[in-house]
C-alpha positions in Angstrom: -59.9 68.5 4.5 -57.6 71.0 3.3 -55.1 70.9 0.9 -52.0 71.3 3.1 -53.8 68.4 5.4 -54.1 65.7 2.5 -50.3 66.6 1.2 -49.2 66.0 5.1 -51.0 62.6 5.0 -49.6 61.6 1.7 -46.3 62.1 2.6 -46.7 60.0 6.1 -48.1 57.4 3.5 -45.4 57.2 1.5 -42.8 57.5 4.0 -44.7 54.1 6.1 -43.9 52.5 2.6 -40.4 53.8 2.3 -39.9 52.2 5.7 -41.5 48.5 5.5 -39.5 48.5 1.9 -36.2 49.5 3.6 -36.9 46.7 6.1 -37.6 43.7 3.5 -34.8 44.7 1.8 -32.3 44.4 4.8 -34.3 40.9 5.6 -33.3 39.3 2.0 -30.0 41.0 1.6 -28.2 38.6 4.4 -30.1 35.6 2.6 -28.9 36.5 -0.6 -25.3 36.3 0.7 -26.0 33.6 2.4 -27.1 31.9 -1.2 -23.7 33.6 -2.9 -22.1 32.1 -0.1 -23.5 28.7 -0.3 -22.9 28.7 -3.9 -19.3 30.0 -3.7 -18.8 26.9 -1.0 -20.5 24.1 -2.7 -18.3 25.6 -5.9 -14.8 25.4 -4.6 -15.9 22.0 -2.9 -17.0 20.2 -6.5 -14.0 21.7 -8.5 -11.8 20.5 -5.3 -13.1 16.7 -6.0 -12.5 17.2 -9.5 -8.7 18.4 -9.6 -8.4 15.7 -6.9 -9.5 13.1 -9.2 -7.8 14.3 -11.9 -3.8 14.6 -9.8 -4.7 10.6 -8.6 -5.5 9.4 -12.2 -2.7 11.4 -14.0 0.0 10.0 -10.7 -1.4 6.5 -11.5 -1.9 6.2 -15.4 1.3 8.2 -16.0 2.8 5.8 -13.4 5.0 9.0 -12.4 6.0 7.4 -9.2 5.7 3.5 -9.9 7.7 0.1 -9.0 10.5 -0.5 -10.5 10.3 -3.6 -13.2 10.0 -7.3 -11.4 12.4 -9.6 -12.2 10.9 -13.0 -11.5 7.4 -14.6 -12.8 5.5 -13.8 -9.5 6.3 -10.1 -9.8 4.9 -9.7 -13.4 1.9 -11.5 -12.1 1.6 -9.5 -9.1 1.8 -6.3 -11.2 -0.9 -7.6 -13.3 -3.4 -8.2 -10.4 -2.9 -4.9 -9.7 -3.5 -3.6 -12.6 -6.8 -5.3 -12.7 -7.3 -4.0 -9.3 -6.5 -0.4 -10.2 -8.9 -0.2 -13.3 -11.7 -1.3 -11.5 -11.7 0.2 -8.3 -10.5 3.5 -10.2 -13.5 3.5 -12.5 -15.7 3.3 -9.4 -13.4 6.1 -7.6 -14.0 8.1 -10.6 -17.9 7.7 -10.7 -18.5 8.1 -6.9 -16.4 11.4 -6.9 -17.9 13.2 -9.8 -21.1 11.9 -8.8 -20.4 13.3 -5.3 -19.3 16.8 -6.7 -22.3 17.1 -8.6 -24.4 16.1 -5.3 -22.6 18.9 -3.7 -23.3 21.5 -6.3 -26.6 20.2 -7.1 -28.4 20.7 -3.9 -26.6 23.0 -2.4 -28.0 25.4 -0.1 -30.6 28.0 -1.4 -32.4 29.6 1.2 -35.2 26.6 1.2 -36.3 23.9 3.6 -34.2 21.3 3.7 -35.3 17.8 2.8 -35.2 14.5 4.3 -34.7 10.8 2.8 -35.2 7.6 4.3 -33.5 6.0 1.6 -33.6 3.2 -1.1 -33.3 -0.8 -0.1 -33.1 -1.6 -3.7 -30.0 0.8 -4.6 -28.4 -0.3 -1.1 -28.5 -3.7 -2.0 -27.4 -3.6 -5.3 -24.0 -1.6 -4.9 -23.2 -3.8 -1.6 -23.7 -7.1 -3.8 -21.5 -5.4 -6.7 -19.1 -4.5 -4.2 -19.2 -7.9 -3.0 -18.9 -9.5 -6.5 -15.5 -7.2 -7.3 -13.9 -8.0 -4.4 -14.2 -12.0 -4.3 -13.9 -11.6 -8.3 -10.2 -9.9 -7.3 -9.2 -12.2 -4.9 -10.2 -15.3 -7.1 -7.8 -13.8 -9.9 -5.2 -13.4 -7.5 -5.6 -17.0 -5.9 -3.3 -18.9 -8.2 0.0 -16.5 -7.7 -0.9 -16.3 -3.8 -0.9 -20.2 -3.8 2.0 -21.2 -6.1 4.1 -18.4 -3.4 2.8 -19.7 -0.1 1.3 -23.0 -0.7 3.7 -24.8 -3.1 6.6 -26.0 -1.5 10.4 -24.9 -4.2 11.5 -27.9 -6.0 14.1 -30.8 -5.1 17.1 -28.7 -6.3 16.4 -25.5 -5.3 19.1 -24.0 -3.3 18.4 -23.3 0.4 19.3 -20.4 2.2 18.5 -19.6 5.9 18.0 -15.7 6.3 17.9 -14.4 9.9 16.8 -10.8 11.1 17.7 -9.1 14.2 18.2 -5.8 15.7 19.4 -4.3 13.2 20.6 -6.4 10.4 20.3 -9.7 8.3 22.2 -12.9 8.1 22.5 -15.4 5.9 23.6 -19.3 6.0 24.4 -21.5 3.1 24.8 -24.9 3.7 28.6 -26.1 3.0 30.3 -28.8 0.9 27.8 -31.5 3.2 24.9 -29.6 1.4 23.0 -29.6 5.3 22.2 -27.1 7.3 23.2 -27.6 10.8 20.5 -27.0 13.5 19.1 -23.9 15.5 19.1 -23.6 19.0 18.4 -20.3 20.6 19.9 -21.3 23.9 23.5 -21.3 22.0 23.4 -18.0 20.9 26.5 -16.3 22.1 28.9 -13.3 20.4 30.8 -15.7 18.5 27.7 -18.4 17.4 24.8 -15.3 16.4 22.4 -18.1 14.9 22.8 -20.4 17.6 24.3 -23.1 15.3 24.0 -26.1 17.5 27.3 -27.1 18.2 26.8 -30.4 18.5 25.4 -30.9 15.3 28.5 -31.9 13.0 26.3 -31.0 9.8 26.4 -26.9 10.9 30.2 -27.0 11.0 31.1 -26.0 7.3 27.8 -23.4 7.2 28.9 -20.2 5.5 27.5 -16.9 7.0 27.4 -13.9 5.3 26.0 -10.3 5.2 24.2 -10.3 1.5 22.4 -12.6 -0.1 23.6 -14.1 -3.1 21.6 -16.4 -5.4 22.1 -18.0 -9.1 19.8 -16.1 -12.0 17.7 -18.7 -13.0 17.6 -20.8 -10.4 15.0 -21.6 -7.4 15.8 -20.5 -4.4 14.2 -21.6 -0.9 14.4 -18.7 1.9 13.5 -19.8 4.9 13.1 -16.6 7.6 13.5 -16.5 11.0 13.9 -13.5 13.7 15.9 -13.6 17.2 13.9 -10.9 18.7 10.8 -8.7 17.2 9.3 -9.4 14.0 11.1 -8.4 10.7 9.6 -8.1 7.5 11.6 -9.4 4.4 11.0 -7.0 1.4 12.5 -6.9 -2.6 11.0 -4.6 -4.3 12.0 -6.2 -7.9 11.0 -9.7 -6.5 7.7 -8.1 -5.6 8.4 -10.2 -2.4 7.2 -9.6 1.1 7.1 -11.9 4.2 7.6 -11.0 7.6 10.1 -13.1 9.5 8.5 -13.8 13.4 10.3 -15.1 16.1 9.9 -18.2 17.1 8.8 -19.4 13.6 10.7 -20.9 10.5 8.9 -19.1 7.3 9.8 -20.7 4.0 9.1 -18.4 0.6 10.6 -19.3 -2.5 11.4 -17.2 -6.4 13.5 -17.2 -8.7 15.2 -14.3 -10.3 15.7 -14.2 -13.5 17.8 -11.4 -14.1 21.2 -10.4 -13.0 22.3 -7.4 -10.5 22.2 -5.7 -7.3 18.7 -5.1 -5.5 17.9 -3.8 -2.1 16.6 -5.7 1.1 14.7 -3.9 3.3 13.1 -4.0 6.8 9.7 -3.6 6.2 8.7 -4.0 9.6 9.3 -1.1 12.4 11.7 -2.9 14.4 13.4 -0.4 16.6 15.4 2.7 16.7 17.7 1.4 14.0 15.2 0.1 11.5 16.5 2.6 9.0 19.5 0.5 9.3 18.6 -2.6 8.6 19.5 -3.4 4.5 21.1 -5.6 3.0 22.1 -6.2 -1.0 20.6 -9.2 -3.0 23.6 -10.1 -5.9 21.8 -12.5 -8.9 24.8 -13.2 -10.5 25.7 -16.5 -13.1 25.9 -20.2 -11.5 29.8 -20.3 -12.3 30.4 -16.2 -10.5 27.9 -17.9 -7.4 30.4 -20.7 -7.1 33.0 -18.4 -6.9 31.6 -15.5 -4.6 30.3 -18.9 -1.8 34.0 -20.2 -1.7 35.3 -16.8 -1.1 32.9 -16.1 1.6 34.0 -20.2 3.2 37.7 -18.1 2.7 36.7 -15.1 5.0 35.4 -16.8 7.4 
């Protein structure tokens, strides 16, 4: 073979090389993207979970948007339970997102086959029996304020007041100097009788009805809730109180504030079109300025 033959074959050689290089390298260059993509997503993703984490605790801890102070036992001990609640279930928030973030990052994608798992009975069952165990702890701590609200009846001098929602407003009724509520019938309801005082019932003749609810500081009160035509939900926000008021039904709930001033009552029950209307103002004012403010509401009337 001449010299000119074995330079033409060397350079078909080399240029069959060139070629099957060229070609591996345009196979792994869309795979290595893919991996810098992968990474890039899985990335973002984990440090996502992570600010995430981080806004909820700093909103919660730092209590930057929180309830305003309770003014009555059953609120402090509400905000106590959840409290409790909060710590615990935020611990376990916290654990399960990082752990989930580093999950993500961890096995993202790398070009590789993918795996499969079946499983493990022995973790399943011991995170549903902790879970288990947390929430019946909770609601065990919780059992005594639930009961002393809805189970125990207000005391023999607690002062009764009848509270009444309908479309789109609340009214109250205070028994008179007879101390006795008069009776409810829904078939009397007229323009000038919006209860449905039964008129026939000498006992509902010196009610007093007004448009706020006034009550003594330190003193029980009795509420008993009623609503003439969807279900309203009675809501304080300093009384941490909440207990829907459903037609048909007579709903006692009892507290007792024990500090003076002017709180908001508040629908919290989508009632209508007007729901956004329907407030009213809780006054806790002294036993002698009570007195006062009932016989000028008996007055205007």
């Amino acid at each position: 073979m001449s010299f000119s033959g074995a330079d033409t074959m060397r350079k078909r050689n080399s240029s069959r090389v060139s070629k099957r290089g060229s070609a591996r390298g345009s196979e792994r260059g869309p795979e290595r993207i893919a991996e810098r993509g992968s990474a890039l997503v899985a990335t973002l993703l984990s440090l996502f979970l992570l600010v995430f984490v981080g806004l909820t605790l700093y909103f919660f801890i730092g209590k930057q948007m929180w309830f305003p102070a309770p003014i009555n036992a059953f609120g402090r001990d509400l905000d106590r339970q959840f409290t409790r609640t909060f710590i615990i279930t935020g611990i376990v928030f916290f654990l399960s997102q990082v752990a989930l973030a580093w999950v993500i990052f961890r096995y993202r994608e790398n070009g590789g086959r993918a795996a499969s798992f079946e499983g493990n009975n022995t973790m399943e069952i011991v995170w549903t029996t902790a879970a288990l165990v947390m929430f019946v702890g909770l609601g065990l701590a919780a059992e005594h304020s639930w009961a002393e609200m809805h189970f125990r009846g207000a005391s023999e001098g607690a002062l009764k007041v009848e509270v009444t929602g309908k479309q789109f407003n609340w009214l109250f009724r205070y028994a008179g100097p007879d101390a006795q509520l008069g009776r409810i019938d829904p078939r009397q309801i007229t323009e000038s009788n919006v209860l449905g005082v039964d008129e026939k019932d000498s006992s509902g003749k010196d009610d007093i009805v007004t448009g706020s609810l006034a009550v003594p500081v330190n003193r029980e009160v009795e509420l008993t809730l009623r609503a003439q035509d969807v279900t309203h939900s009675f809501f304080v926000r300093e009384l941490r109180l909440k207990q829907d008021a459903v037609p048909g039904m007579a709903i006692k709930v009892h507290f007792i504030a024990e500090q003076t001033g002017k709180y908001e009552l508040a629908c919290a029950e989508l009632c209508g079109l007007g729901h956004h209307r329907m407030r009213a103002d809780v006054l806790v004012m002294s036993q002698p300025e009570f007195d006062a403010w009932l016989v000028q509401q008996k007055a205007e009337q």
